[in-house]
C-alpha positions in Angstrom: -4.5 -25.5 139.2 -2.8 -22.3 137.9 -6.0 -20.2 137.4 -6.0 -18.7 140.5 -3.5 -16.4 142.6 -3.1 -16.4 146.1 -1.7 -14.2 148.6 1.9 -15.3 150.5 1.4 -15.6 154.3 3.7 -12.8 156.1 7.0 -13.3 157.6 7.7 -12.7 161.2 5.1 -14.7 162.4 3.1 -18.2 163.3 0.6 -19.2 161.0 -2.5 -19.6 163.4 -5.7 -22.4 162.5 -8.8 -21.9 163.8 -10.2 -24.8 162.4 -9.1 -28.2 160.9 -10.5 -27.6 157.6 -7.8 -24.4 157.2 -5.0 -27.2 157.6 -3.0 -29.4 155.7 -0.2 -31.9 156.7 2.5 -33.1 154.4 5.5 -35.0 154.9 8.3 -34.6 151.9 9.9 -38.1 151.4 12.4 -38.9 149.1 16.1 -40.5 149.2 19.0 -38.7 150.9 20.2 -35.7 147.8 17.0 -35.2 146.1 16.5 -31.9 147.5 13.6 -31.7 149.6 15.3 -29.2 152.2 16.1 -27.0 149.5 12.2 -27.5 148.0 11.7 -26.8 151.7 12.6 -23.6 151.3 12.0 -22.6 147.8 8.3 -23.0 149.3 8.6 -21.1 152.6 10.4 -18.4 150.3 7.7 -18.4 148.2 5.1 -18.0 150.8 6.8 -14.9 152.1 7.9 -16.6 155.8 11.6 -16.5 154.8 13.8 -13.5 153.3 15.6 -14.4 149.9 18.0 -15.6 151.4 16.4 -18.5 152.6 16.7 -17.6 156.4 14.4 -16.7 159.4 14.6 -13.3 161.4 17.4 -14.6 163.4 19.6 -15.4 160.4 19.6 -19.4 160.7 17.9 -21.9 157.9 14.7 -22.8 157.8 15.2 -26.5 157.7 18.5 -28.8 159.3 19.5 -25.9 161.3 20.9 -28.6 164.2 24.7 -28.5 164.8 25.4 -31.9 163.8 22.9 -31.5 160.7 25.4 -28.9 159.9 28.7 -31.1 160.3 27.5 -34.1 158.9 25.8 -32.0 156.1 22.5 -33.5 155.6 19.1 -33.9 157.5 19.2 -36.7 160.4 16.1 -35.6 161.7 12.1 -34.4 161.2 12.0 -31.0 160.8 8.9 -29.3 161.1 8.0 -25.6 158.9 4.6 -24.1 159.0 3.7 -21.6 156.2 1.0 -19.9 155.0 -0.8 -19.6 151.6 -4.3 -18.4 150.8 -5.4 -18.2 154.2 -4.3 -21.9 154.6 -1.5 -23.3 157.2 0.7 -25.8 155.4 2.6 -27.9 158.0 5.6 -28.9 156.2 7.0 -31.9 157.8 10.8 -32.5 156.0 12.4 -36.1 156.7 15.5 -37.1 156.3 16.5 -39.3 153.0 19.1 -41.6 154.2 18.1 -45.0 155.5 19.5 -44.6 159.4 16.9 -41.8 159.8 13.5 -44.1 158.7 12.4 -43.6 162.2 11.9 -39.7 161.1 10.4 -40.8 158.4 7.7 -43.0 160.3 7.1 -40.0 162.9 6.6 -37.2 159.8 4.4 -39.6 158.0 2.5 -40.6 160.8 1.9 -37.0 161.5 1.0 -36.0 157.9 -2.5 -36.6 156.1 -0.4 -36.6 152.5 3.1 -37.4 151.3 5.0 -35.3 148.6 7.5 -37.8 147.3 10.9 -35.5 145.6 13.0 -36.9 143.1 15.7 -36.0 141.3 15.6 -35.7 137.4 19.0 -36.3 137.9 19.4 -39.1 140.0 16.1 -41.2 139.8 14.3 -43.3 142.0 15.7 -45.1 144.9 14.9 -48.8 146.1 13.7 -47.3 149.3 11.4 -45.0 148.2 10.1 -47.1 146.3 9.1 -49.2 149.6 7.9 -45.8 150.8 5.3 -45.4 148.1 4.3 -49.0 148.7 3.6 -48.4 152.3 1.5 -45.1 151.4 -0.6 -47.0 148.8 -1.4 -49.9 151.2 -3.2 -47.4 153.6 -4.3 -45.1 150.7 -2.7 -41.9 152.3 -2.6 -39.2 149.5 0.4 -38.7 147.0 1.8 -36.3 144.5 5.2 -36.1 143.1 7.5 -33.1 142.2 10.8 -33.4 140.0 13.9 -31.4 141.1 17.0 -31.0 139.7 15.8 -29.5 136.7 19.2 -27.2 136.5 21.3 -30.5 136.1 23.2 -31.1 133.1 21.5 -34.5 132.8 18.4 -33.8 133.8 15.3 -35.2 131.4 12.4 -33.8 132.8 10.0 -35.8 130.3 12.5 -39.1 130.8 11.7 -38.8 135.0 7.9 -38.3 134.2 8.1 -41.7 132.1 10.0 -43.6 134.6 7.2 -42.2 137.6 5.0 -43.4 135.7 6.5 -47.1 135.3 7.4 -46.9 138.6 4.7 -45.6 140.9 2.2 -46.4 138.7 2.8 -49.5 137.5 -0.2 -50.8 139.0 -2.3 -47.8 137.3 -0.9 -45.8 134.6 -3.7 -43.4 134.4 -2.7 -42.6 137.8 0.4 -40.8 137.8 0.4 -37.5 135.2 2.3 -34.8 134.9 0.1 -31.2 135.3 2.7 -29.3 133.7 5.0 -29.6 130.7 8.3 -27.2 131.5 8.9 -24.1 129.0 12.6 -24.1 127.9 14.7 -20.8 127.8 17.7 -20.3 125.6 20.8 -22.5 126.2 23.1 -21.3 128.8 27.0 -21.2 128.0 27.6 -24.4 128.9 25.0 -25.6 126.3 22.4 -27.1 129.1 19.0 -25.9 127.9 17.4 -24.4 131.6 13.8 -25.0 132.4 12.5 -21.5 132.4 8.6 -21.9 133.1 5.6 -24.3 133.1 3.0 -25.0 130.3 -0.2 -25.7 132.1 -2.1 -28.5 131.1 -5.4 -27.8 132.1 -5.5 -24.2 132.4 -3.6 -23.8 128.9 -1.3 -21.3 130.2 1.7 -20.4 130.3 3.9 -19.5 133.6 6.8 -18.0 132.9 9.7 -17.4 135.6 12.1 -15.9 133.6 12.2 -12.5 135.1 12.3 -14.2 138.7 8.8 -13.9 139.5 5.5 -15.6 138.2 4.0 -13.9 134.7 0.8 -15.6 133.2 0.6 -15.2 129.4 -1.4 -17.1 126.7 0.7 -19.6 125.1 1.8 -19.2 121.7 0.9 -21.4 118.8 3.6 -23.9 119.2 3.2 -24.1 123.0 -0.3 -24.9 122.5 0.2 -27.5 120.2 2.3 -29.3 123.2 -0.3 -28.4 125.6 -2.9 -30.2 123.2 -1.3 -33.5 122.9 -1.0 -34.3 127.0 -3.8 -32.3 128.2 -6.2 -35.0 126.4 -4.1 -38.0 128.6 -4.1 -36.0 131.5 -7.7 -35.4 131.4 -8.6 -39.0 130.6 -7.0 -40.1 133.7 -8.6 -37.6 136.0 -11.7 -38.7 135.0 -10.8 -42.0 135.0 -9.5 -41.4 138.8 -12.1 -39.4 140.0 -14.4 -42.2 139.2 -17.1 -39.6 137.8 -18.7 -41.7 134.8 -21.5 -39.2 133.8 -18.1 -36.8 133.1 -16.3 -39.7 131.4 -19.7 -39.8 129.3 -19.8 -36.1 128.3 -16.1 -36.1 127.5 -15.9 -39.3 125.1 -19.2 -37.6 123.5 -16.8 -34.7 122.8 -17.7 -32.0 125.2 -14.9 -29.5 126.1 -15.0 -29.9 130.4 -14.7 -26.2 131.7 -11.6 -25.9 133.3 -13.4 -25.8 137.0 -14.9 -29.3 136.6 -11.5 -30.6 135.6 -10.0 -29.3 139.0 -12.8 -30.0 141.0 -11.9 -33.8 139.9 -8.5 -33.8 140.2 -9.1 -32.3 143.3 -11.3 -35.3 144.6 -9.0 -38.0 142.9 -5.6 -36.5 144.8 -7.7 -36.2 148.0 -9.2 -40.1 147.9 -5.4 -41.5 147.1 -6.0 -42.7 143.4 -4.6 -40.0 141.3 -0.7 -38.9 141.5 0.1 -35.7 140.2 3.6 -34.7 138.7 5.3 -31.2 139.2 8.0 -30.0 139.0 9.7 -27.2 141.3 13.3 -25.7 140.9 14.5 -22.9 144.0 14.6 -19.1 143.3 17.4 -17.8 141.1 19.4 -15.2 142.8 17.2 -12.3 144.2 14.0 -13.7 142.6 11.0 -14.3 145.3 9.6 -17.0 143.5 11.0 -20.5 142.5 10.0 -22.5 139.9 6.9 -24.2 140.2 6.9 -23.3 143.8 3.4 -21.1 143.6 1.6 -24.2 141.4 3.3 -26.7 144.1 1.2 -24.5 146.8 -1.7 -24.5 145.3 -2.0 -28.2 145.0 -1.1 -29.0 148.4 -4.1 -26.0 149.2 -6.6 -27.0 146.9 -5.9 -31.0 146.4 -4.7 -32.1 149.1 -6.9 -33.5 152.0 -7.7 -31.8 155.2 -7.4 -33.4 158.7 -11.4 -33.8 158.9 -10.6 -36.4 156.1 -8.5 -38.5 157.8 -9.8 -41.8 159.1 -11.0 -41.9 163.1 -8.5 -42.9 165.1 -9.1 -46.1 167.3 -7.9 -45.7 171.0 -8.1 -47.4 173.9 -8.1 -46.9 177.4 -4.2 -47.5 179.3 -5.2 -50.7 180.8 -6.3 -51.8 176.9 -10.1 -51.4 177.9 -12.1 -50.4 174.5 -12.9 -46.4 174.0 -14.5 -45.2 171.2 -12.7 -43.9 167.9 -12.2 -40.3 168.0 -12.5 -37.7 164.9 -11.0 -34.5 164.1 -13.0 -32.2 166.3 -11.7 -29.4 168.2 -14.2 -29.8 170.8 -14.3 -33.7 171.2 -11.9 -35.6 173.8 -8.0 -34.5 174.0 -6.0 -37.3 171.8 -2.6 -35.8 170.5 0.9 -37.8 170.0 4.5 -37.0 170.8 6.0 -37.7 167.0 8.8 -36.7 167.9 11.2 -35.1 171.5 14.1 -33.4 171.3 16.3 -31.6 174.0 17.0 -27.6 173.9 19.9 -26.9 176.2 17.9 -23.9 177.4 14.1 -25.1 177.5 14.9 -28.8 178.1 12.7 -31.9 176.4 10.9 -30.5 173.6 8.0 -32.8 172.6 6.6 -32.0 169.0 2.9 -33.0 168.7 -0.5 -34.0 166.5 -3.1 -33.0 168.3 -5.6 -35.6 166.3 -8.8 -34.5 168.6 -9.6 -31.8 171.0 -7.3 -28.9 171.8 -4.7 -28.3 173.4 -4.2 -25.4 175.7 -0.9 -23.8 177.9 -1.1 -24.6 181.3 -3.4 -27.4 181.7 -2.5 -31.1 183.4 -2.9 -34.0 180.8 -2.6 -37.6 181.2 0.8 -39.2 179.1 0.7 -42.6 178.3 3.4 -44.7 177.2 3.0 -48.4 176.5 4.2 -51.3 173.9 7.8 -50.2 173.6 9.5 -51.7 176.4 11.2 -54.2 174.5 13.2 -50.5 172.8 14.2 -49.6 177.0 10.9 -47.5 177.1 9.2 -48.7 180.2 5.3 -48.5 180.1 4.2 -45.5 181.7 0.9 -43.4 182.8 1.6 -40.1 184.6 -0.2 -36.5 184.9 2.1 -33.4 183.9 1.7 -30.3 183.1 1.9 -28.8 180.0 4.7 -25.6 179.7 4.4 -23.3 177.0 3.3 -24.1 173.0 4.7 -22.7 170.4 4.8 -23.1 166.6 8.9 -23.8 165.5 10.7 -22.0 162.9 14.0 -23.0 162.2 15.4 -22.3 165.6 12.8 -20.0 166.6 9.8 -20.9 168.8 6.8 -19.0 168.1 4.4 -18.5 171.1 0.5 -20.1 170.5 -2.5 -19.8 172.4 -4.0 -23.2 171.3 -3.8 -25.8 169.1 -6.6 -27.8 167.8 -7.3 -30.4 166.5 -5.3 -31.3 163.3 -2.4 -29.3 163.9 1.1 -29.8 165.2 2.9 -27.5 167.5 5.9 -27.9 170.0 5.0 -28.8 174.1 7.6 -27.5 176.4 8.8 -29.2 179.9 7.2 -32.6 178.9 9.6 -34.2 181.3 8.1 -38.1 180.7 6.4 -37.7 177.7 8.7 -39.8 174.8 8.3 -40.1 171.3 5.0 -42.5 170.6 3.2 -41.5 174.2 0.1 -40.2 174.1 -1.1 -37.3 175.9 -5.4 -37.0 176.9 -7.5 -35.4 179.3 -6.2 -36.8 182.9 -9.8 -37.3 183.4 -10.7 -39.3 180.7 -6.6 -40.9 179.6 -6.9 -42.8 176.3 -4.3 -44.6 174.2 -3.1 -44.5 170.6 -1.0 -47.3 169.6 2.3 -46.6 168.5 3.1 -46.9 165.1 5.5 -49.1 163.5 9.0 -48.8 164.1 11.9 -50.7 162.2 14.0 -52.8 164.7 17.4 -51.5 165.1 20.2 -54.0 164.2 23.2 -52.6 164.4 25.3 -53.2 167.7 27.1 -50.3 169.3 29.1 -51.1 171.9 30.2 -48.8 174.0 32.1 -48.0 177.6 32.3 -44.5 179.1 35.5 -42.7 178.2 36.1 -41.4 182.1 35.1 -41.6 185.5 33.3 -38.1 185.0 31.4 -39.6 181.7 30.5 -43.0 183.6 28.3 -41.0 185.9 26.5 -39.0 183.7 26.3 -41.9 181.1 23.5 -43.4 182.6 21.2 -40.7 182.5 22.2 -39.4 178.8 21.7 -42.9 177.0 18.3 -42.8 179.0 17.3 -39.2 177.0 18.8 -40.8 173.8 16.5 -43.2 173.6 13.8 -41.7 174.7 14.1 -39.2 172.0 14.5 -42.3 169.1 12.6 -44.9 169.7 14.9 -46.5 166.3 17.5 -47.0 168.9 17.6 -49.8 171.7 19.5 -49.9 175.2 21.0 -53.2 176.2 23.2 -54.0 179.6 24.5 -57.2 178.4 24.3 -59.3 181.2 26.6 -62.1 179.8 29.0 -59.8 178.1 28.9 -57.1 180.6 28.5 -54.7 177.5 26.5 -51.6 177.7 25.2 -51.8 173.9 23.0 -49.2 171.8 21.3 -51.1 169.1 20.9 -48.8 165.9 19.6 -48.6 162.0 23.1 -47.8 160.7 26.4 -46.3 161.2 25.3 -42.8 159.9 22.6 -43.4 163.2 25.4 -44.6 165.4 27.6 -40.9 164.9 24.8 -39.0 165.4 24.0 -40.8 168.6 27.5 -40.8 169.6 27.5 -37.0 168.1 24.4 -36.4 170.4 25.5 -38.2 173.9 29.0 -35.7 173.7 27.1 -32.4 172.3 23.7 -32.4 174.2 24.6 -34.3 177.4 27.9 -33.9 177.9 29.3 -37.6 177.7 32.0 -39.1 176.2 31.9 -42.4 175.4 34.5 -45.0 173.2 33.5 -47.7 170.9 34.9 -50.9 172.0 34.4 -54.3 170.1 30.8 -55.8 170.7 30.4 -59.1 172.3 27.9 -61.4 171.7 26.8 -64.4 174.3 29.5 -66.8 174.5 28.7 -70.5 175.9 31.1 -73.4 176.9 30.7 -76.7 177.3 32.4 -80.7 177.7 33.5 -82.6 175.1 33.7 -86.0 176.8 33.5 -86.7 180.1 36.1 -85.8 182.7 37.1 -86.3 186.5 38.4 -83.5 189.4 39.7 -83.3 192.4 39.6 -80.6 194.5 41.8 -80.1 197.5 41.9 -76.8 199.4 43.7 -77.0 203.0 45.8 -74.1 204.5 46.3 -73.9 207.7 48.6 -70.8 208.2 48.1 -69.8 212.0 44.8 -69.6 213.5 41.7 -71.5 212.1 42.5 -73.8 209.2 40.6 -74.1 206.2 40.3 -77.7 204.8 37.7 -79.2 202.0 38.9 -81.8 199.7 35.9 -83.0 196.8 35.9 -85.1 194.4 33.5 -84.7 191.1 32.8 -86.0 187.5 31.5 -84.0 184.6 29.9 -85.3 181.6 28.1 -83.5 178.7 24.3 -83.6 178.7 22.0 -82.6 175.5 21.7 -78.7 174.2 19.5 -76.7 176.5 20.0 -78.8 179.8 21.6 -76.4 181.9 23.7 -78.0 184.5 22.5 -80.8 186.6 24.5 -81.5 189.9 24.4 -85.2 191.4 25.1 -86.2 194.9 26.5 -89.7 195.2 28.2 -89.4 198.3 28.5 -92.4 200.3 29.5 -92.7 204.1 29.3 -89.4 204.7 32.9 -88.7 203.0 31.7 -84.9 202.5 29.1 -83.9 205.9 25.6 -83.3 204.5 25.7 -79.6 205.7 28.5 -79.2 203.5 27.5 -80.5 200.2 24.9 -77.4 198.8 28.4 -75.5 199.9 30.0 -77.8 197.1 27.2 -77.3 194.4 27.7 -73.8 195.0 31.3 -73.3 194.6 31.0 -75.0 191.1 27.7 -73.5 190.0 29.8 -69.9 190.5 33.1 -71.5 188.5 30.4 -72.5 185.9 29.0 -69.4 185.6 32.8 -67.7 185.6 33.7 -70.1 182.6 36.7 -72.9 182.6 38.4 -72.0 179.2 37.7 -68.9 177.7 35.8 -67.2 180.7 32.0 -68.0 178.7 29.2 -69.7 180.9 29.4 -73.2 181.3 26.4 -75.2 180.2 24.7 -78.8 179.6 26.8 -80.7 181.7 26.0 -82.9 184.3 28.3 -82.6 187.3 28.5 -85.6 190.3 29.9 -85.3 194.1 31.5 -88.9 194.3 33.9 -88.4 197.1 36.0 -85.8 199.3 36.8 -85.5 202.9 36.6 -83.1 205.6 38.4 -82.3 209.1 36.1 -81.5 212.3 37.4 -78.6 212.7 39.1 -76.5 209.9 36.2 -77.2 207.3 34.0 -74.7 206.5 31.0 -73.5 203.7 33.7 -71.5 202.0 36.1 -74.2 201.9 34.1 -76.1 200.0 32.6 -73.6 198.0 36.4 -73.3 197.0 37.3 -77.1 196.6 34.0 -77.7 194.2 35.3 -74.7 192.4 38.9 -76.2 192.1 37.5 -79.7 191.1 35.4 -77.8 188.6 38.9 -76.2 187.0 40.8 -79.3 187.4 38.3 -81.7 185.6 37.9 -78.6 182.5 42.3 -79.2 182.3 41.8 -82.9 181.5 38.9 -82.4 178.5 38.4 -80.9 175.5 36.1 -77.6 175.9 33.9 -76.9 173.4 32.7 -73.2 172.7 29.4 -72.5 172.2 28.3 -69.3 169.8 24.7 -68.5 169.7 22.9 -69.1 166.2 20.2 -66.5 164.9 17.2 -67.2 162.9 17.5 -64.7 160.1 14.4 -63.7 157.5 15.8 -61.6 155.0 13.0 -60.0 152.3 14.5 -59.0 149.1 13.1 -58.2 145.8 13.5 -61.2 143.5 16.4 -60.0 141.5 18.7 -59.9 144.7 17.7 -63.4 145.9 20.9 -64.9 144.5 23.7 -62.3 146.1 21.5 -62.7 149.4 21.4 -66.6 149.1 25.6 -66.3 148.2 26.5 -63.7 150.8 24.6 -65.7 153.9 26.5 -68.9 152.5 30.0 -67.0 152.8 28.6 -66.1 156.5 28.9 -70.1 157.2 24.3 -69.3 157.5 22.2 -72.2 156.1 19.6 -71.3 153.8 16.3 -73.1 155.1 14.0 -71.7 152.9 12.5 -69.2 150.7 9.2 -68.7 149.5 7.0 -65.6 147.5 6.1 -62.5 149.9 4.2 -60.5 147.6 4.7 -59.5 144.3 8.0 -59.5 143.1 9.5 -59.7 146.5 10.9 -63.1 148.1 11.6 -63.9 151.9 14.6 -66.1 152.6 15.2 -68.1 155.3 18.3 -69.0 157.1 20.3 -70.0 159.8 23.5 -68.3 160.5 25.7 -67.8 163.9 25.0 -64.3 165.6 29.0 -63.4 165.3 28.7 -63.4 161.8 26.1 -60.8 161.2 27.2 -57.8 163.5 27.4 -55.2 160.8 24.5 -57.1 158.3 22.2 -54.6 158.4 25.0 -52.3 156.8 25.8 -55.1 154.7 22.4 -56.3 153.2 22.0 -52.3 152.4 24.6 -53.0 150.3 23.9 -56.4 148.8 20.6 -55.4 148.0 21.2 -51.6 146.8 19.3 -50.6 149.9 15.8 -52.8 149.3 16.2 -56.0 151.6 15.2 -56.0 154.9 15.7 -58.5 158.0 14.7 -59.9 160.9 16.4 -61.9 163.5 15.8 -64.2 166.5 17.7 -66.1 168.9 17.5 -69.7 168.1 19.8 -72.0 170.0 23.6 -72.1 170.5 26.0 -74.6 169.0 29.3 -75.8 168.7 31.9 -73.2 167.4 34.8 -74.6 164.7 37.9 -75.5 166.4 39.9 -73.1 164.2 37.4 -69.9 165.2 37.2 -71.6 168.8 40.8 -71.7 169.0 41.1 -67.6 167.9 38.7 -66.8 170.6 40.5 -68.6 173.0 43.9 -66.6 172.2 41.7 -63.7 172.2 40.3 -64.1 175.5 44.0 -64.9 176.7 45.6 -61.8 175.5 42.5 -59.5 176.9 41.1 -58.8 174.0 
């Protein structure tokens, strides 16, 4: 690392892979601020695909070039940015850093084969990247870290390194190093001490960016003495890492390792998962070519970081779930490639951005897209032959033409026009099946109601090709509430699908207060009678019934009796009865809710040979129905959730406190891993609308929840009795 140079890739065009091992995939992760856009393009800079300004041929940015990336000024969405560098295509996969986005972050690290995790000497470390890093270490993917920020009055680059360590490697502390110590330049005017250049550890050089580009010089006395002291640590834990004993042997016995040993190792240790490097990167000062730690930052993604041969086989299946073989990185095997991510272009339509994990992929030809397991998002299973449109490579806003891509790279498919984020497209001769990843649920309710006549046509269709987009995001038609609701990870996810409906489809659409499932029910048994007779002219109408309505236990349902005696009500007549209320039941008696578990009993009513009819009836049992709801107390019903809320241990208590304020019963807790505690609880589903925003705050962005229907019960008279007034003023 540092011992080499490399030649930039050119600007002005695609970086082209004719073979998996001349790729590498990495997805930048960190929280929202940290700077990976910027690092972004400090490296495509550096590589010679951007000018010095940071933009592409046709003057936009590299990275969040959307419209509502712009307005909302910061990334809600995965960005892809190939570059070049020693004859090597880097796919750059940038995710955003706020929590709403996760489900980019799940598509760019399903996509990558290693994860740069940025964070801010500044700022420090996050609760959810830390959760990140756990989730990476479970399924060994490969990690380094760079530190950014380094031009911040606060920043403590050696301070960050420390708390990396005792963070990301608390399990291992050999495990995460820094390569570099940074090289200080005189202090600026405002007395902050600027990073200047790097002091490599295990070449024992010095990199100097002072003049704004990279100069190699031996270090000087005192700059080796510093180089001394950590290079011995570093070294120990690449060993240590690489799990090479014969080299752990020959350096205890004293032997200075040649500097191509030591990166050979570190090389092996970063590719197998079990070593962490720490760098540091900082972008270009003005009209400089080269930021800070940008070249050393290339080379380790080049030279360290693993190929797409090295990735595991990927286990597929056929649509109807038959078994397939696994399939490996081989350009010639069987097609298996993945729609990480779709997006519409208001010129080119759906825009599907894929991994092609076997075979290649080719212009022109008919593949097989399969969809299946999201359904319970609004995705319906699918299996359908379509033909592929034009590939291309994406830069910024740009679309660069391809030829092919094999296996191991990403590229964008044109005119997909069923293919959805998660499907997976194969030969149509041989169609196989990935399964999709894991996606967070989406908890947040958006209600919503179409802001015209104009908009309520074209809604339909535009929340169809929002969700199929984000599969974070979740249609429901309400069929008790009558609400059309988009379930989502946040409110930052909620304005840019609001953002995206007006801008990209051309609907307008309000917010309106969400609903949720409403029940009533008797509070003691009660008697009706209902008489409907008119006789205006013509035929009459004439139906008189009377009924008796008791409660019955929780999840009954209602239970109609006939105990009709001497044929009071004609036998034809009486299903005309149990209709009539079963429709006033399902129309509410107080509040407009369902009616449930209640038994209701025919015991008398009278009829007239001619003027009764089905729909008199159906009207009487209806009126008997209202009349009987007057004379009782009416309970309301709210449903109650079964909530699991996972928290680490510290923010047990303000969980526990905060679900207690929600009137939620706390039914247990128990351990769930270490340091981590899942707790328990029921709580009414009108309580915990906006939790997911809440429990981000509670916990400082760590907890996490799941939540179930469990039952519904009775609502307290004093909340009961605000619904009611709600319901009678419209609200």
């Amino acid at each position: 690392m540092g011992a080499t140079s490399h030649q930039a890739g050119a600007a002005g065009r695609a970086p082209a892979a004719d073979r998996p091992s001349s790729l590498r995939n990495v997805v930048l992760v960190g929280h929202s601020g940290a700077g990976k856009t910027t690092l972004v393009e400090a490296l495509a800079l550096t590589a010679g695909a951007v000018n010095r300004a940071g933009r592409v041929e046709d003057g936009t940015a590299v990275s969040d070039y959307d419209e509502i990336e712009h307005r909302q000024q910061r990334s809600v969405q995965l960005s892809l940015v190939p570059v070049e560098w020693a004859g090597i295509k880097i796919n750059i996969l940038d995710t955003p850093g706020y929590a709403d986005f996760v489900g980019e972050l799940r598509a760019g690290l399903r996509a990558a084969d290693a994860a740069l995790f940025v964070v801010s000497s500044s700022d420090g470390i996050d609760g959810a990247t830390r959760m990140v890093w756990d989730e990476c270490a479970a399924v060994g993917m490969p990690r380094a870290i760079v530190v950014t920020h380094l031009e911040a009055a606060r920043a403590d680059y050696a301070q960050m390194t420390a708390v990396c360590g005792e963070i990301f490697g608390a399990d291992d502390p050999d495990a995460v190093i820094p390569l570099y110590l940074p090289l200080y330049g005189p202090p600026g005017p405002d007395g902050h001490t600027p990073v200047a250049g790097l002091l490599g550890l295990l070449s024992r050089r010095v990199y100097d960016y002072t003049s704004g580009e990279r100069v190699e010089r031996d270090p000087e006395p005192a700059e080796l003495d510093l180089i001394s002291d950590a290079r011995s640590c570093l070294i120990e834990g690449i060993i240590a890492e690489s799990e090479d004993e014969s080299l752990m042997d020959r350096y205890l016995g004293g032997e200075d390792i040649d500097f191509k040993t030591l990166v050979d190792d570190l090389e092996r240790a970063v590719a197998r998962g079990t070593f962490h490097p720490v760098l540091m990167a900082a972008p270009a000062a003005d009209g400089a070519r080269q930021g800070l730690g940008t070249v050393e930052l290339l080379e380790l993604i080049t030279g360290a970081f693993p190929t797409p041969l090295e990735r595991a086989a990927v286990s597929v299946t056929a649509p109807d779930g038959a078994e397939r073989p696994d399939v490996t990185c081989d350009p010639d095997g069987p097609l298996v490639a993945e729609v990480v991510k779709t997006s519409s272009d208001p010129y080119v339509g759906r825009v599907s951005l894929v991994r092609v994990f076997s075979g290649t992929l080719r212009p022109e030809e008919t593949v097989h897209v399969s969809g299946h397991g999201l359904a319970d998002r609004g995705h319906e299973d699918h299996d359908v032959d379509e033909r592929i449109g034009t590939l291309t490579s994406p830069f910024g806003k740009q679309q660069r033409t391809l030829t092919q891509v094999i296996a191991g790279d990403l590229a964008c498919v044109a005119k997909l026009t069923r293919a959805e984020t998660g499907d997976t497209l194969s030969a149509k001769d041989r169609p196989l099946l990935m399964e999709p990843w894991p996606m967070p649920d989406p908890l947040l309710p958006l209600a919503i109601a179409a802001h015209s006549k104009a908009d309520e046509d074209k809604l339909s269709q535009g929340l169809a090709r929002l969700v199929a987009e984000d599969p974070t995001m979740r249609l429901e038609q309400n069929p008790d509430t009558h609400q059309v609701v988009l379930w989502c990870l946040g409110e930052a996810h909620q304005d840019v699908a609001l953002e995206r409906l007006r801008s990209r489809y051309g609907v307008q659409v309000d917010p309106v207060p969400h609903k949720v499932s409403l029940r009533e029910t008797f509070g003691a048994k009660a008697s009706g009678r209902g008489r409907h007779v008119k006789q205006s002219g013509g035929h009459g109408q004439f139906a008189i019934c009377e009924i008796e309505v008791e409660p019955l236990p929780p999840g009954s349902g209602i239970e109609f009796v006939d105990k009709v005696v001497g044929g009071a009500v004609p036998r034809q007549f009486i299903p005309s009865v149990e209709k009539g209320v079963r429709t006033q039941a399902a129309r509410g008696v107080a509040a407009g809710h369902p009616l449930v578990d209640v038994r209701i009993t025919l015991l008398d009513g009278k009829a007239h040979s001619v003027d009764s009819s089905d729909a008199a009836f159906q009207t009487a049992g209806a009126l008997a129905l209202r009349e009987a709801a007057a004379e009782a107390r009416i309970h309301l019903l709210e449903p109650v959730a079964e909530l699991s809320v996972l928290v680490p241990d510290e923010y047990v208590g303000p969980v526990m406190s905060d679900l207690a304020g929600r009137r939620g019963r706390v039914v247990g807790t128990e351990q769930a891993g270490a340091g981590r505690t899942e707790v328990r609880a029921e709580i009414p589903e009108i309580e915990i609308g906006r939790y997911a925003v809440e429990l981000r705050s509670v916990s400082h962005g760590t907890g996490r929840f799941t939540r179930a229907y469990a039952r519904h019960e009775p609502m307290p008279p004093q909340i009961a009795d605000k619904v009611r007034e709600q319901a009678e003023k419209g609200i």
